[in-house]
C-alpha positions as CSV (number, residue, x, y, z in Angstrom):
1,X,4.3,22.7,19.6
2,X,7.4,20.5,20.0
3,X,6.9,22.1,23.7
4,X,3.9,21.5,25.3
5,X,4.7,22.4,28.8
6,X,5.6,25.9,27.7
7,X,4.5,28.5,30.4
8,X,2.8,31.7,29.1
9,X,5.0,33.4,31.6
10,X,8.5,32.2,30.4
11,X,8.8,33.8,27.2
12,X,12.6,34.5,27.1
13,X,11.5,37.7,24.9
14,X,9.2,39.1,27.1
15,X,9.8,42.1,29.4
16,X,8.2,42.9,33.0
17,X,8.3,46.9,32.1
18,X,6.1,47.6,35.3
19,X,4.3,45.8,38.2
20,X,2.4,47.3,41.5
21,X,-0.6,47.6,44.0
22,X,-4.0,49.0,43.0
23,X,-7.8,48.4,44.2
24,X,-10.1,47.6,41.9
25,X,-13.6,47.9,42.0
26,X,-15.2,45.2,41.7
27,X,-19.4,46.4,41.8
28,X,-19.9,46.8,45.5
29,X,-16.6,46.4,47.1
30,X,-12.9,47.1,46.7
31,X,-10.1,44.0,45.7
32,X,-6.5,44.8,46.8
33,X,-4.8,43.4,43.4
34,X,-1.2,43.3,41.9
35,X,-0.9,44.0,38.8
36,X,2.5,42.6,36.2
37,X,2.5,45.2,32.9
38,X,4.4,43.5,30.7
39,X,5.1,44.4,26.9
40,X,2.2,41.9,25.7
41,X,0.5,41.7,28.3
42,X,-1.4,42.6,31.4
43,X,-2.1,40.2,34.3
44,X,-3.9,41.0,36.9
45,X,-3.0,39.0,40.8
46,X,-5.2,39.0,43.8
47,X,-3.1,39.4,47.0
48,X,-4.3,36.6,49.1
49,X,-2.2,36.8,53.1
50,X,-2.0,33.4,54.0
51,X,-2.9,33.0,57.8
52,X,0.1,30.4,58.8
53,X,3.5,31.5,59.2
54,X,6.1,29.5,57.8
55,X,8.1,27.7,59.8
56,X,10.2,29.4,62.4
57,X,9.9,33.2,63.5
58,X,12.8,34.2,61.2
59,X,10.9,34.9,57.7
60,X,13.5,36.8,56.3
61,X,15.2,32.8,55.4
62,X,12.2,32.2,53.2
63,X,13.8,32.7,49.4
64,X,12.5,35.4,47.2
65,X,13.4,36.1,43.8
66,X,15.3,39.0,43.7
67,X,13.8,40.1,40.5
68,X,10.5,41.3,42.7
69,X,9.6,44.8,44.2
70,X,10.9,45.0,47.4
71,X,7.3,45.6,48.3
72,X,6.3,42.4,46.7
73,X,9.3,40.1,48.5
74,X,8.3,41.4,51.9
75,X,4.5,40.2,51.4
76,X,6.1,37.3,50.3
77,X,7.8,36.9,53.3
78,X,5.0,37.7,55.1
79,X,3.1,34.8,54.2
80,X,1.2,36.0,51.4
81,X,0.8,35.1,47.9
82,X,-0.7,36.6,44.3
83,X,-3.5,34.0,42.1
84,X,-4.4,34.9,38.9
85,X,-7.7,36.5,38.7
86,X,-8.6,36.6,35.3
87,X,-7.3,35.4,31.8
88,X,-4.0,38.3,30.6
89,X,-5.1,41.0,28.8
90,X,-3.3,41.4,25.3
91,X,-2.5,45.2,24.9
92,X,-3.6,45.6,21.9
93,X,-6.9,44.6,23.2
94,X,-6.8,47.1,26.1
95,X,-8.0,50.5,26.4
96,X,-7.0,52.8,29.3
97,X,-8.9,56.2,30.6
98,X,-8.1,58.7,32.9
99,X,-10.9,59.0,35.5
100,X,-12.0,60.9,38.3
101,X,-11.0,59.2,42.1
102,X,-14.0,58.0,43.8
């Protein structure tokens, strides 16, 4: 590629069609994720709260991009964070079933 530094993420062509909180059960216990459908692709986040405020008691200064849920800016502002927690998954790779909640 002419650009190596190309994000995964930064495709001008792709579209954020749907993003939003879920647990997932993960063998013996629950994991508060985020999950970003896009029209590829699925990624899966783990929310992670960071323990240390940033600096000054006025969080609503700290920058978000507008783009996000307002759900998602306010846990931003909050202090806390998403990390990838697995590779995407290709859509065309992924099946999804209706089942019964536990």
């Amino acid at each position: 590629r002419e650009n190596s530094s190309e994000n995964i993420l930064s495709s001008v062509n792709r579209l954020l069609l749907h993003e939003g909180r879920l647990m997932l059960a993960e063998s013996t216990r629950l994991l508060d994720v985020y999950l970003f459908l896009f029209d590829d692709f699925l990624l899966i986040t783990k929310i992670k709260r960071n323990k240390k405020k940033y600096g000054g008691s006025d969080t609503s200064l700290i920058p978000v991009c507008p783009s996000l849920t307002p759900e998602l800016q306010s846990f931003i502002r909050e202090g806390g964070f998403c990390t990838v927690l697995d590779q995407p998954i290709p859509l065309d790779r992924l099946l999804v079933r209706n089942v019964e909640p536990i």
